[in-house]
VMD Tcl script that builds the backbone (N, CA, C; Angstrom):
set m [mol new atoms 339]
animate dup $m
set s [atomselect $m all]
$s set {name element resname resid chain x y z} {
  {N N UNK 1 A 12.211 60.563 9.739}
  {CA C UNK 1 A 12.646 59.612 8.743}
  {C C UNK 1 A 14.164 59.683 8.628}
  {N N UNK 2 A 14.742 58.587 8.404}
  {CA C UNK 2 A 15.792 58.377 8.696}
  {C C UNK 2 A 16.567 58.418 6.906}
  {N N UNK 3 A 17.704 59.420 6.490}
  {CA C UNK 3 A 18.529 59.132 5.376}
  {C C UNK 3 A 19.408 57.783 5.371}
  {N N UNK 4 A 19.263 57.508 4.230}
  {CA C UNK 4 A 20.355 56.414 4.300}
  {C C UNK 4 A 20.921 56.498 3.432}
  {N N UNK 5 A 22.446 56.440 3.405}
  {CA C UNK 5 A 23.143 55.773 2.089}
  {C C UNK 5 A 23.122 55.120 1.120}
  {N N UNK 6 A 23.094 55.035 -0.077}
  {CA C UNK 6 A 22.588 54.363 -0.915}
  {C C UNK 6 A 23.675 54.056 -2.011}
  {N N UNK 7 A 24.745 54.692 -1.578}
  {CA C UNK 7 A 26.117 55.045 -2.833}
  {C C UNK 7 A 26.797 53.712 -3.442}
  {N N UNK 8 A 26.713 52.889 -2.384}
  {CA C UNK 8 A 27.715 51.335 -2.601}
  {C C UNK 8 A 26.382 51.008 -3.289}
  {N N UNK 9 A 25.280 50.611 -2.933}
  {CA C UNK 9 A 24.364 49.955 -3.735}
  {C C UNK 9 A 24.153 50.005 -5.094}
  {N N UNK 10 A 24.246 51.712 -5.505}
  {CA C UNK 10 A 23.659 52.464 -6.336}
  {C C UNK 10 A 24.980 52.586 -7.376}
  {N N UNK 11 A 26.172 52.544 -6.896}
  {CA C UNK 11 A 27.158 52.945 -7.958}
  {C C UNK 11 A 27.627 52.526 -9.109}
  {N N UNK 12 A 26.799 51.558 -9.167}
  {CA C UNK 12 A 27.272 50.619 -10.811}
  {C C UNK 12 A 25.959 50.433 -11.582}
  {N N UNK 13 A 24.871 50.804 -10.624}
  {CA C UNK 13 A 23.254 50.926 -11.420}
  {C C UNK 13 A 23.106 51.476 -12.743}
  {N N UNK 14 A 22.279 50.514 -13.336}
  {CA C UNK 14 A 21.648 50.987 -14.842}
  {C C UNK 14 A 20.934 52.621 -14.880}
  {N N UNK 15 A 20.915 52.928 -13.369}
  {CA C UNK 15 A 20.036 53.755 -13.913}
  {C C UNK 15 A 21.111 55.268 -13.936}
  {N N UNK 16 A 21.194 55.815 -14.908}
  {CA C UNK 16 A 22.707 57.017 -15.277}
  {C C UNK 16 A 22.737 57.663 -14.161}
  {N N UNK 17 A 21.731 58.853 -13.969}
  {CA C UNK 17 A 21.159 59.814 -13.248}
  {C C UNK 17 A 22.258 59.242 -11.695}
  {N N UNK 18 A 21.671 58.259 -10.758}
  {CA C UNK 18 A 22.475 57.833 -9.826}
  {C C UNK 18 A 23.864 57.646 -10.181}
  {N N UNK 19 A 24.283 56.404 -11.082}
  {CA C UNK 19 A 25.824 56.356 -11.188}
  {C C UNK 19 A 26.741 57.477 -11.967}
  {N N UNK 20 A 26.291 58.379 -12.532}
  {CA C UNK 20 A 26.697 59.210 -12.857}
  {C C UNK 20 A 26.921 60.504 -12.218}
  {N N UNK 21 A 25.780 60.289 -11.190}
  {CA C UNK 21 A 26.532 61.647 -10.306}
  {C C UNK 21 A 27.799 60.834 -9.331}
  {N N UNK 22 A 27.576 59.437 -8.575}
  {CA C UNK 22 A 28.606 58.923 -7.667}
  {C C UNK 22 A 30.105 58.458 -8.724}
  {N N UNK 23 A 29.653 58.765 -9.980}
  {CA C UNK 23 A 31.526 58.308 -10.729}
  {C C UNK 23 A 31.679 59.806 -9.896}
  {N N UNK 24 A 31.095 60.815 -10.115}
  {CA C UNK 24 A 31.770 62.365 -9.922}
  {C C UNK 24 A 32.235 62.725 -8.492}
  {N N UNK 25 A 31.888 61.692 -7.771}
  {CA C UNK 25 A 32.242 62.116 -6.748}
  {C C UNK 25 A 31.152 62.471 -5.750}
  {N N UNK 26 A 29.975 62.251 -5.966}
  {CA C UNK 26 A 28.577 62.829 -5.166}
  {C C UNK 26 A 27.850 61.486 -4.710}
  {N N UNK 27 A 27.152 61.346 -3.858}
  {CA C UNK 27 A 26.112 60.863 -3.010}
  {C C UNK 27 A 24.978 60.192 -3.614}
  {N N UNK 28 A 24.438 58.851 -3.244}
  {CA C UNK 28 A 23.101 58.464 -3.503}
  {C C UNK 28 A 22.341 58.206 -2.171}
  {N N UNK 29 A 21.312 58.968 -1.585}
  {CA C UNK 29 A 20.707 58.531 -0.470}
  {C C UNK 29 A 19.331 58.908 -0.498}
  {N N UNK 30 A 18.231 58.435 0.432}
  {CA C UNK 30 A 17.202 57.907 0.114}
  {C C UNK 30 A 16.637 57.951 1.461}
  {N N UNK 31 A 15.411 58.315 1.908}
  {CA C UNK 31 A 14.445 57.841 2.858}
  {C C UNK 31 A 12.964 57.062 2.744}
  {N N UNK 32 A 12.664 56.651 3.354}
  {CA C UNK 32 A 11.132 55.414 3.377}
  {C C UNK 32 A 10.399 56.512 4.134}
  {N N UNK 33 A 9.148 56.949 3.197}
  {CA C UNK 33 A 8.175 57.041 3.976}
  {C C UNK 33 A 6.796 56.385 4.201}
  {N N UNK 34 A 6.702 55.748 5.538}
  {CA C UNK 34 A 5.453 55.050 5.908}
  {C C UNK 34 A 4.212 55.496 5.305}
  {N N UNK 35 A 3.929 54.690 4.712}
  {CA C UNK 35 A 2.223 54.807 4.072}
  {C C UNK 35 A 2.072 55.717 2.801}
  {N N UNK 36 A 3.293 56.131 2.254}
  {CA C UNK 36 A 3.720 57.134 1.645}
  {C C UNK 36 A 2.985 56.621 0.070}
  {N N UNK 37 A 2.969 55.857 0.069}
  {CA C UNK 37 A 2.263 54.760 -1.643}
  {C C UNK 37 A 0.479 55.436 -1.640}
  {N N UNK 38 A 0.223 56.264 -0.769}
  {CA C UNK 38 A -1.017 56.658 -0.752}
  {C C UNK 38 A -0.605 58.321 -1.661}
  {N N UNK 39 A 0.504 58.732 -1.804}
  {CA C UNK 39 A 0.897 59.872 -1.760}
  {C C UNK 39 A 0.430 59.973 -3.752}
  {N N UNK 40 A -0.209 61.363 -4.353}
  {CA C UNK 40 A -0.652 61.170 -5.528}
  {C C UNK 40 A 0.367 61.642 -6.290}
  {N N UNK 41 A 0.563 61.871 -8.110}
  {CA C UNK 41 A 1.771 61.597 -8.783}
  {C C UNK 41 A 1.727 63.490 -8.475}
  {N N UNK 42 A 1.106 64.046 -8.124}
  {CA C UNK 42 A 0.643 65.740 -8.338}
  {C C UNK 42 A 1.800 66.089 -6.782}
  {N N UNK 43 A 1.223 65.427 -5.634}
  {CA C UNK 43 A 2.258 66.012 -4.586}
  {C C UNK 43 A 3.461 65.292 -4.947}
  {N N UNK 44 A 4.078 64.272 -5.272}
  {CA C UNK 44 A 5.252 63.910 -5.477}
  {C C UNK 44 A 5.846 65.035 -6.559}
  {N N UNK 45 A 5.094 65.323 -7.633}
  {CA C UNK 45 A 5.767 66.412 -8.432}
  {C C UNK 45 A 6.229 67.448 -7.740}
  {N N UNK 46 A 5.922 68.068 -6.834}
  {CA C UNK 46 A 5.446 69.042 -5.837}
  {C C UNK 46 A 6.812 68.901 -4.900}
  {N N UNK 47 A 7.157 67.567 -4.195}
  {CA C UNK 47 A 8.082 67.225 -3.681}
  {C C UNK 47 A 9.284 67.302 -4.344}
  {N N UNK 48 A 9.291 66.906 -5.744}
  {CA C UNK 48 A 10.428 67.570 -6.799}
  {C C UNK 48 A 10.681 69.288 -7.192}
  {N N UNK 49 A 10.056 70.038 -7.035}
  {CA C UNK 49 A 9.974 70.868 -7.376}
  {C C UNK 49 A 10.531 71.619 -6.074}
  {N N UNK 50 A 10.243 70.967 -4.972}
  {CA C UNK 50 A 10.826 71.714 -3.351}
  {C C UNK 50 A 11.998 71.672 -3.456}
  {N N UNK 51 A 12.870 69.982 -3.750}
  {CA C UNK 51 A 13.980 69.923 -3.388}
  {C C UNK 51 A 15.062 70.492 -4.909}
  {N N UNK 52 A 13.742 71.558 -5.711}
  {CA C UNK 52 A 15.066 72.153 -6.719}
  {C C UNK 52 A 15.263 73.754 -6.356}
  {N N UNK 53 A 14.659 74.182 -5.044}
  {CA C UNK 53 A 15.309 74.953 -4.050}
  {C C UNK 53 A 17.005 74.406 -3.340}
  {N N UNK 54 A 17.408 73.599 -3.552}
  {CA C UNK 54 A 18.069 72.959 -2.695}
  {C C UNK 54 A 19.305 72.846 -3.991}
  {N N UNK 55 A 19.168 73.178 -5.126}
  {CA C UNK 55 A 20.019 72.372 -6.361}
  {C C UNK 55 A 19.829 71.424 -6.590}
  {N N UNK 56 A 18.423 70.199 -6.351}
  {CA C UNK 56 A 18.651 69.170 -7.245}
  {C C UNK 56 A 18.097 69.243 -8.138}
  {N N UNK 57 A 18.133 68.453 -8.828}
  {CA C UNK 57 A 17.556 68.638 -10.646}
  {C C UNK 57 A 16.538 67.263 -10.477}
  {N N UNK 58 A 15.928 66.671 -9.799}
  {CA C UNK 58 A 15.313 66.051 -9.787}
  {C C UNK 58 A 15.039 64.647 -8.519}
  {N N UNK 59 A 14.284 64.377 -8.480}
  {CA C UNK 59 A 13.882 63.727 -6.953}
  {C C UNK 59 A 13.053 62.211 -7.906}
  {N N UNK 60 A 14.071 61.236 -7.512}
  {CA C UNK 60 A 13.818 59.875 -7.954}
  {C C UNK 60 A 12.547 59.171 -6.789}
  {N N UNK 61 A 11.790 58.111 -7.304}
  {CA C UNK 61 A 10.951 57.847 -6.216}
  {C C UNK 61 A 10.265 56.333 -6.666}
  {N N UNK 62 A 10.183 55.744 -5.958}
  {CA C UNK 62 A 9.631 54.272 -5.866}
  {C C UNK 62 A 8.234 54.338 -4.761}
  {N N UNK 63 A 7.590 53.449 -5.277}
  {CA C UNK 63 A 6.138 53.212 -4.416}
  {C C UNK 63 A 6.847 51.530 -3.823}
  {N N UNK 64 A 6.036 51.064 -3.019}
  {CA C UNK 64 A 6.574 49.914 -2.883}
  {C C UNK 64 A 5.152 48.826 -2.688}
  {N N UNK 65 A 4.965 48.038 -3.353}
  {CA C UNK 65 A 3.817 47.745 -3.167}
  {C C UNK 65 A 3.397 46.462 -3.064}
  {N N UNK 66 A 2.108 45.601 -2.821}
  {CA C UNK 66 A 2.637 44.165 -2.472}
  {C C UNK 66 A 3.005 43.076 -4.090}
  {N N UNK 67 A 3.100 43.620 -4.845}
  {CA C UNK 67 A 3.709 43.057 -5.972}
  {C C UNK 67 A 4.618 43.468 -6.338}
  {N N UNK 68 A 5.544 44.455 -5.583}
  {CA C UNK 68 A 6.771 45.134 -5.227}
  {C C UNK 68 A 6.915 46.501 -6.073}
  {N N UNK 69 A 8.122 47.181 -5.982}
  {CA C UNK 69 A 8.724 48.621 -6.126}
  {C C UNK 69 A 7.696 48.357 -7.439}
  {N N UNK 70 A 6.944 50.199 -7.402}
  {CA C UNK 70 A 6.512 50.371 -8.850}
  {C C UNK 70 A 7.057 51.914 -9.019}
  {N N UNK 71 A 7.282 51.974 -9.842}
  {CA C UNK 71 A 7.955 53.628 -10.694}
  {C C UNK 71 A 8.413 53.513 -11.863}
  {N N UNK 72 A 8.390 54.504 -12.515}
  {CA C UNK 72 A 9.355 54.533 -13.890}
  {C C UNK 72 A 10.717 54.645 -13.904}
  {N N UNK 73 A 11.429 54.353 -12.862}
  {CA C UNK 73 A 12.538 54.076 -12.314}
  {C C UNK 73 A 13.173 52.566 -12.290}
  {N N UNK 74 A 12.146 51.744 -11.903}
  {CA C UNK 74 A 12.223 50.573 -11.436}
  {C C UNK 74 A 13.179 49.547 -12.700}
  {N N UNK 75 A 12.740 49.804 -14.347}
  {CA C UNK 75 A 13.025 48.844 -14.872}
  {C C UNK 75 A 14.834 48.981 -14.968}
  {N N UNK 76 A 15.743 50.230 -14.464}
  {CA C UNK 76 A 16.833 50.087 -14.393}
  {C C UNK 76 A 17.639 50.099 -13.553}
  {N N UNK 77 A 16.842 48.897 -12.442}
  {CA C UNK 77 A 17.588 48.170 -11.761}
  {C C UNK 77 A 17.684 46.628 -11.884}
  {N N UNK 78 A 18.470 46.136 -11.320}
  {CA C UNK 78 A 18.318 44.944 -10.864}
  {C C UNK 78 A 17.533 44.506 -10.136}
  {N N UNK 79 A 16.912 42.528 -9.477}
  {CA C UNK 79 A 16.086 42.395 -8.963}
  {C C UNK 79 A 16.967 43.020 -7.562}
  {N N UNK 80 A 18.708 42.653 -7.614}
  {CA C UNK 80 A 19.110 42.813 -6.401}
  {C C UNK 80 A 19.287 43.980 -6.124}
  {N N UNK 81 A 19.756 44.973 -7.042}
  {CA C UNK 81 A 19.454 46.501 -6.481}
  {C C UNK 81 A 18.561 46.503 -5.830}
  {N N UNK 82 A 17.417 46.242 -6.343}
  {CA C UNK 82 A 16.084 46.757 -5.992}
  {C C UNK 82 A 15.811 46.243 -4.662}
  {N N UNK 83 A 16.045 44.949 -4.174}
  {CA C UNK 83 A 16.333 44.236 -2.440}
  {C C UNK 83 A 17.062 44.962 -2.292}
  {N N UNK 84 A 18.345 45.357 -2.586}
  {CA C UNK 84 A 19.268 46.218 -1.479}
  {C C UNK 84 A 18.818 47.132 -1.004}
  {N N UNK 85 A 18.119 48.286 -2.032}
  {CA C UNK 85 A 17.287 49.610 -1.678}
  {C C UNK 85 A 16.355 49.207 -0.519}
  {N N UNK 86 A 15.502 48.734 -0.853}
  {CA C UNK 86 A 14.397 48.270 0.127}
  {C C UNK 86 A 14.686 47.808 1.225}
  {N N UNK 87 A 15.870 47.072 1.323}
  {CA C UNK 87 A 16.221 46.614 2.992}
  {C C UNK 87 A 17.207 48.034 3.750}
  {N N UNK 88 A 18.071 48.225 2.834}
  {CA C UNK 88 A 18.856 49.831 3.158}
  {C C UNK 88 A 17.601 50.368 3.860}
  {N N UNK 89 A 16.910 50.760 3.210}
  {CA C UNK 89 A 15.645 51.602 3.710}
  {C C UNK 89 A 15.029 51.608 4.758}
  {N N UNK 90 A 14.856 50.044 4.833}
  {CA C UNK 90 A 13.328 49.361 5.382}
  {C C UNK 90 A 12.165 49.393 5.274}
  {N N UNK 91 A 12.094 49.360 3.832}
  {CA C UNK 91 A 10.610 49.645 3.348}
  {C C UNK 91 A 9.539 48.342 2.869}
  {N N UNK 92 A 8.423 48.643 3.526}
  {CA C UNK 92 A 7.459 47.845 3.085}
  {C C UNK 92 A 6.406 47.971 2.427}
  {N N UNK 93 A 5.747 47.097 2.020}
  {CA C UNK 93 A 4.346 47.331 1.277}
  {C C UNK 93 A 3.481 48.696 1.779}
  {N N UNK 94 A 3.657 49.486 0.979}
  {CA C UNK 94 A 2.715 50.651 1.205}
  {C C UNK 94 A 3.947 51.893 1.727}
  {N N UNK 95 A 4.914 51.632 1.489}
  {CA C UNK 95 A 5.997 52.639 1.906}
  {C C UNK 95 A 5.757 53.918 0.049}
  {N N UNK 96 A 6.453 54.821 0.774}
  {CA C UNK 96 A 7.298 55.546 -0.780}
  {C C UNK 96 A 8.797 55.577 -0.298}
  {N N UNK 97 A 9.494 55.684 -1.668}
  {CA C UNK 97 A 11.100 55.827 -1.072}
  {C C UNK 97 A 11.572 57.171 -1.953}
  {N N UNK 98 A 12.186 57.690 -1.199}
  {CA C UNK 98 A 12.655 58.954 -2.002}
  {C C UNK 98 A 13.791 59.053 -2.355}
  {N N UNK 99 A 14.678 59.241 -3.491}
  {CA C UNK 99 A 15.976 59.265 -3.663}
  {C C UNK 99 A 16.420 60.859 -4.860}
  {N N UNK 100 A 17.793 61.110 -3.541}
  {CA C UNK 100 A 18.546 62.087 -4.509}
  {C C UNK 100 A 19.558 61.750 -4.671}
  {N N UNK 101 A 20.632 61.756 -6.118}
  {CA C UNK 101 A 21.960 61.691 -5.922}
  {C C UNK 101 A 22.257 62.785 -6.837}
  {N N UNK 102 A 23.648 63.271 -5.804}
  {CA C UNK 102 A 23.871 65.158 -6.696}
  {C C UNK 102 A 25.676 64.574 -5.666}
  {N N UNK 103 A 25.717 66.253 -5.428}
  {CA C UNK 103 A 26.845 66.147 -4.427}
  {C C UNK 103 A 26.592 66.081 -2.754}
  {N N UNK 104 A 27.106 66.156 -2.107}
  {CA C UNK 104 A 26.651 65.620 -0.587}
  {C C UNK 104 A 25.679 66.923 -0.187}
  {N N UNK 105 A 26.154 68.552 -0.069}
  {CA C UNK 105 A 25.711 69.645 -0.154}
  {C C UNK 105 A 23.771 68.824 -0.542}
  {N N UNK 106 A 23.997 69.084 -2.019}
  {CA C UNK 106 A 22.907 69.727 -2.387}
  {C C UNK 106 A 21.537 67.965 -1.714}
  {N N UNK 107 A 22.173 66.811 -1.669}
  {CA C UNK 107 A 21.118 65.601 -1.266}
  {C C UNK 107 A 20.849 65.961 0.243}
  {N N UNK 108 A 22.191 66.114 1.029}
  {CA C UNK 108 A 22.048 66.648 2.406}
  {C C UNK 108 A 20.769 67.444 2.923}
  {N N UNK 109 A 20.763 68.809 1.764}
  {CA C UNK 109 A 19.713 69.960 2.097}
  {C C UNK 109 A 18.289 69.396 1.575}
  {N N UNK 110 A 18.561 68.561 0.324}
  {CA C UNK 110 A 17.372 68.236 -0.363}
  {C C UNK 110 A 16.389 67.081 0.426}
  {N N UNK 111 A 16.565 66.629 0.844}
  {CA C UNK 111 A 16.518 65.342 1.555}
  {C C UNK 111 A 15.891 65.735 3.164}
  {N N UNK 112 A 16.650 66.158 3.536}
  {CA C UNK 112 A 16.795 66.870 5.237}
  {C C UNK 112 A 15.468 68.038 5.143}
  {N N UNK 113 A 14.894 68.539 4.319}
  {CA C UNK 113 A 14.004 69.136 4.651}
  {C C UNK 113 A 12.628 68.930 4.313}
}
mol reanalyze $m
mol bondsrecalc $m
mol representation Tube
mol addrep $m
């Protein structure tokens, strides 16, 4: 799975957590995983809890589905954030998307493993 950048998209977003780590100077990036919307809310917790080996304080995440992005994330974006993410990505119906933003260090390690 491929990281992607997410920082230009993400840097003026409603949602704090992201634009608040990139005012500081840190990273928003993100991978699609295929078929990943099958994945339950218990291993995604699970997936948060890995990457706070790594220093992040938390692991953002979107389902993507055919009535589009669902998460408790979702309502603080835009419709166009929310297209930018998804094409950045390349995610489709039945994808998950994973997002960290911290400093480059800690999304790099968090992300990458």
């Amino acid at each position: 799975m491929e990281i992607s950048d997410l920082t230009e998209v993400l840097k003026s977003s409603g949602f704090k957590v992201f634009s608040q780590a990139i005012e500081k100077g840190g990273v928003a990036r993100g991978i699609c995983v295929p078929g990943g919307e099958k994945f339950s809310r218990s291993v995604i917790e699970d997936l948060t809890k890995f990457v706070s080996i790594y220093g992040a304080r938390g692991l953002a995440w979107m389902k993507i589905t055919d009535k589009g992005p669902e998460s408790n994330i979702v309502k603080f974006f835009t419709a166009q954030e929310l297209e930018n993410i998804q094409k950045k990505l390349g995610a489709k119906s039945g994808d998950l998307l994973l997002f960290l933003a911290d400093d480059v260090k800690v999304v790099a390690s968090g992300l990458a493993h």
